[in-house]
N, C-alpha and C positions, 0 to 999 in steps of 0.2 A: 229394661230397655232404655230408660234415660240414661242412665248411665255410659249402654252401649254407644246412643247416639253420642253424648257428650264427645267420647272416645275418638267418634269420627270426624266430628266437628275442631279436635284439635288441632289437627295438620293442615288446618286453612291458613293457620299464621306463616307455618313455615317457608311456604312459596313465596312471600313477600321479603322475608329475612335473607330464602336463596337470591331472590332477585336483587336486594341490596349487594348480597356480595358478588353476585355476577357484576355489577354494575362499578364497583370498587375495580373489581380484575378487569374490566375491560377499561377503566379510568386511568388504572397503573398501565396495561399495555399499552394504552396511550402514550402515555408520557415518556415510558422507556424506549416508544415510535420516535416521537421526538427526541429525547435524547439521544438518540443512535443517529439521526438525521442532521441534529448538530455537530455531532461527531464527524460525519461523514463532509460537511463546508468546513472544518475546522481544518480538517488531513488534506482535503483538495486546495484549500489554499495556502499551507505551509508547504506541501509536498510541490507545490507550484516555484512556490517563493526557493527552495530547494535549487532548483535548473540556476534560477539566476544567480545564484549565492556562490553558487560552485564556480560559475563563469568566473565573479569578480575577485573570488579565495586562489585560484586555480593557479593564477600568475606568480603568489609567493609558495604557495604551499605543495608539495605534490600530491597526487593523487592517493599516496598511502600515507603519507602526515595527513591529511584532511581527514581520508578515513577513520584514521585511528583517533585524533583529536575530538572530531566529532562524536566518536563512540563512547571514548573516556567522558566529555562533559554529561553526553546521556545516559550514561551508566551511574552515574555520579547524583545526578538532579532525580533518577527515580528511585536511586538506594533510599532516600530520606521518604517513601512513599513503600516502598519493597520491602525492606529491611523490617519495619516495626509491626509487620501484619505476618512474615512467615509463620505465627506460630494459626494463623487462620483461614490457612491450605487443607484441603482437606486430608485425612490419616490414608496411607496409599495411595498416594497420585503419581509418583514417580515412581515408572514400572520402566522397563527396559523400551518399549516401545515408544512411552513417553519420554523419555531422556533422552533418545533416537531421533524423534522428531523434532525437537528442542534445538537439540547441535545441527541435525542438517537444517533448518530453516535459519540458525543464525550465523553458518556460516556460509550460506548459499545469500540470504535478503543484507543481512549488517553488516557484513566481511565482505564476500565476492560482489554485489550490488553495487556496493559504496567505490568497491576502488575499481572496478568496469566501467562505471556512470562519472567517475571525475574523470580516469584516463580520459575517455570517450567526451567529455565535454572541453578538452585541449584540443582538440580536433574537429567539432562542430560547433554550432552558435547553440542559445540556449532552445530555442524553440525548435528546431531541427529535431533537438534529441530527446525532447519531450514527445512529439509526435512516436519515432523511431520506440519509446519505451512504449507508448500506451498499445501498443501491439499488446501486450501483456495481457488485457481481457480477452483474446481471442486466442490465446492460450491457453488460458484457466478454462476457458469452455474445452477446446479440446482434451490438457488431462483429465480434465473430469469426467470427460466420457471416456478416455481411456483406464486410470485406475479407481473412479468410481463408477465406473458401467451408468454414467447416463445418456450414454448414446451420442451419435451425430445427427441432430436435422438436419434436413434439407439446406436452411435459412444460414444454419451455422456454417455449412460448408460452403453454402455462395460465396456470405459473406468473407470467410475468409480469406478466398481467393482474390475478392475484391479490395482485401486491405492489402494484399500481399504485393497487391497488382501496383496500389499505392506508397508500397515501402521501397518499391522498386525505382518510383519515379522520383522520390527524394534522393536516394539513391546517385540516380543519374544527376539530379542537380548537383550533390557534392562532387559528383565526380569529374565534375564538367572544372569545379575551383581548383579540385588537388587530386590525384591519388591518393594521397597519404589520407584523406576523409574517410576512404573505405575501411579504413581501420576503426576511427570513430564508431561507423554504421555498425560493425560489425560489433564493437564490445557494447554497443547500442540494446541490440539483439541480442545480447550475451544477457545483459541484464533483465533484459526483458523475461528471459526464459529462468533466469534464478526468483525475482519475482515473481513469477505465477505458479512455479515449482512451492516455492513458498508460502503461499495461498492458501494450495493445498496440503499442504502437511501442516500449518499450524492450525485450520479449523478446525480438527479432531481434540487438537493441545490445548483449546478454551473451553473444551466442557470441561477440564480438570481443574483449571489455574485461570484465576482473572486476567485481563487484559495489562495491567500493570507488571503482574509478575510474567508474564510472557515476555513482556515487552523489555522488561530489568534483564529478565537471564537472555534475551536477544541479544542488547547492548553489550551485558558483559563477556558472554563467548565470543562473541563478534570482535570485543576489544583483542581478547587475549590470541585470536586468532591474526590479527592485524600488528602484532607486539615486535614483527620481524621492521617495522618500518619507525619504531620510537628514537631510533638514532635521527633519521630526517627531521621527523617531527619537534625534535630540542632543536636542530638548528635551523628549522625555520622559524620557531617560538623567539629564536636571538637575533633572526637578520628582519623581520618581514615587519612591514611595519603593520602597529596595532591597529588599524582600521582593519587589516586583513585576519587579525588575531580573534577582534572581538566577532568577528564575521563565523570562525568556527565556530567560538562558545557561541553565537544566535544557532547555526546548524545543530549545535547537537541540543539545545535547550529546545527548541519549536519544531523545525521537520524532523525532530528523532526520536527524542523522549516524550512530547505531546499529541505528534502527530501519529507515529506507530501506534502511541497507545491508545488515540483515538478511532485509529484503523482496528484492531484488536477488538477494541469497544463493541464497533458496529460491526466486524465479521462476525462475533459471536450472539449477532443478534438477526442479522441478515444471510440469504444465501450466498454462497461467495458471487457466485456468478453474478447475480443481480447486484451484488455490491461494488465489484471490479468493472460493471457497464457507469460507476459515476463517474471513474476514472477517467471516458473519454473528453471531460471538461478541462484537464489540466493542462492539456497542449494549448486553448485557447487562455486561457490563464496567463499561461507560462508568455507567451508571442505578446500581450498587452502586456505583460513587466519586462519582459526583454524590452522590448519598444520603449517604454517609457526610460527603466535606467542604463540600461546599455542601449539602445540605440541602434539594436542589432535584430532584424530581422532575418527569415530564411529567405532563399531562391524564389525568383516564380516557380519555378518548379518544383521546390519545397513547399510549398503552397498549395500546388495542385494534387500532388501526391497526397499530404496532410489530408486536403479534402477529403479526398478518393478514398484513405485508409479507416478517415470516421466514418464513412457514408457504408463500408463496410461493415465497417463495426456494429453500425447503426442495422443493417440490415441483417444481423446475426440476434438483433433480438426480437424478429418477425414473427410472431404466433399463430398458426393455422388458426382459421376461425372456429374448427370444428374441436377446439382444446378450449376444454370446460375449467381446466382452474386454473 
């Protein structure tokens, strides 16, 4: 019987042992709480700094020299990070579906994004088109209920109509400066929809591949797909002057290759949706660095739209009271 008892008396330790390592895992998900939240101020305020950059580059470089410039430095600065770790991917990651998803998000976010969003900002101010992109989380809600089946709320579909209500009224303020803005607005929107498109096809592609090598083979499809514009890009390398040169190499070193990969980081640790509602800070971001180094503000009307289209936004992440998680 002593014995027996002994027996029973053993497993009193081990609750204490599970509770240290509970206590470690919830220590570690902490931290990797915060680091993904780092992540997330690090991409909102390069992805900011982004609008303005392009305004001040825009005037020597075209839209598809930028692009490709941009892509090349970023593809470049995460090779020395990419490069010496491929052999520690895991064995079968690259299946046809993943290769699939890979090429459409980097020719849709790194290719089509980059040269939509620089066209589009030769024809708007920077803040304008910051607003005009963050339409994008009310995107990402929609396909996701369309090819992940997670439905439409109620909240989602107000809201929507509410930003929409709002992209319309910026809308009218550019239209009021030029017609030719509608062009702008339009690759505005253009990008918006290659970005949320993209959202959703690379969260599946970080359970396979870290944020780094997502982010490397983004940049460099993205390059090779932009390759038709490398005649521009040498000669604006030969006429523009270097302030506007060294302005690319900051684009693709911080809002490309750090900022992606920090977006990468924290999508594959956050739901996209929840992760794509931080985005609605960048427009206000974006309007206090126009302001301060261009000097360039939107419309009143761009303004009140802008409101309109966050207050949307805002209202699309409304949760019935009677929703328990």
């Amino acid at each position: 019987m002593k014995d027996a008892e002994l027996e029973l008396e053993q497993p009193a330790l081990p609750p204490a042992k599970q509770t240290a390592k509970q206590t470690a895992k919830r220590t570690a998900k902490q931290t990797s709480q915060g680091l993904a939240l780092f992540a997330v101020v690090i991409t909102l305020l390069l992805w900011a700094s982004a609008f303005v950059g392009i305004r001040i580059i825009g005037a020597n470089y075209s839209p598809g020299a930028l692009s490709l410039g941009r892509l090349l430095i970023g593809t470049l600065v995460l090779s020395f990070f990419a490069i010496p770790t491929l052999k520690k991917l895991p064995k079968g990651w690259l299946t046809w579906r993943t290769g699939f998803a890979i090429f459409a998000y980097s020719l849709m976010w790194f290719a089509g994004y980059n040269v939509a969003l620089n066209t589009a900002e030769q024809h708007l101010d920077a803040g304008t088109s910051a607003l005009l992109i963050n339409i994008a989380p009310i995107l990402i809600a929609i396909f996701a209920g369309i090819f992940l089946r997670e439905g439409f709320p109620r909240w989602l579909v107000i809201g929507g109509v509410v930003s929409l209500a709002g992209v319309a009224l910026i809308a009218l303020g550019s239209g009021q400066r030029s017609s030719v803005d509608l062009l702008g607005i339009a690759l505005c929107l253009l990008a918006a929809v290659f970005a949320a498109l993209s959202v959703i096809i690379q969260k599946p592609v970080l359970r396979s591949i870290n944020a780094v090598h997502a982010t490397w083979l983004g940049t460099g499809i993205g390059a090779i797909c932009c390759l038709p514009f490398s005649g521009e890009l040498i000669a604006a390398i030969d006429s523009a002057p270097i302030g506007s040169t060294l302005g690319v190499v900051y684009l693709g070193i911080f809002p490309t290759a750090i900022a992606f990969t920090s977006w990468a980081y924290a999508l594959s640790r956050f739901n996209a949706g929840q992760l794509a509602a931080s985005t609605y800070l960048v427009p206000a971001i974006t309007v206090l660095m126009s302001w301060v180094l261009l000097n360039e503000t939107p419309t009143a009307w761009g303004f009140i739209g802008g409101f309109v289209a966050l207050l949307g936004v805002a209202i699309t992440r409304i949760r019935p009271r009677n929703r328990l998680d």
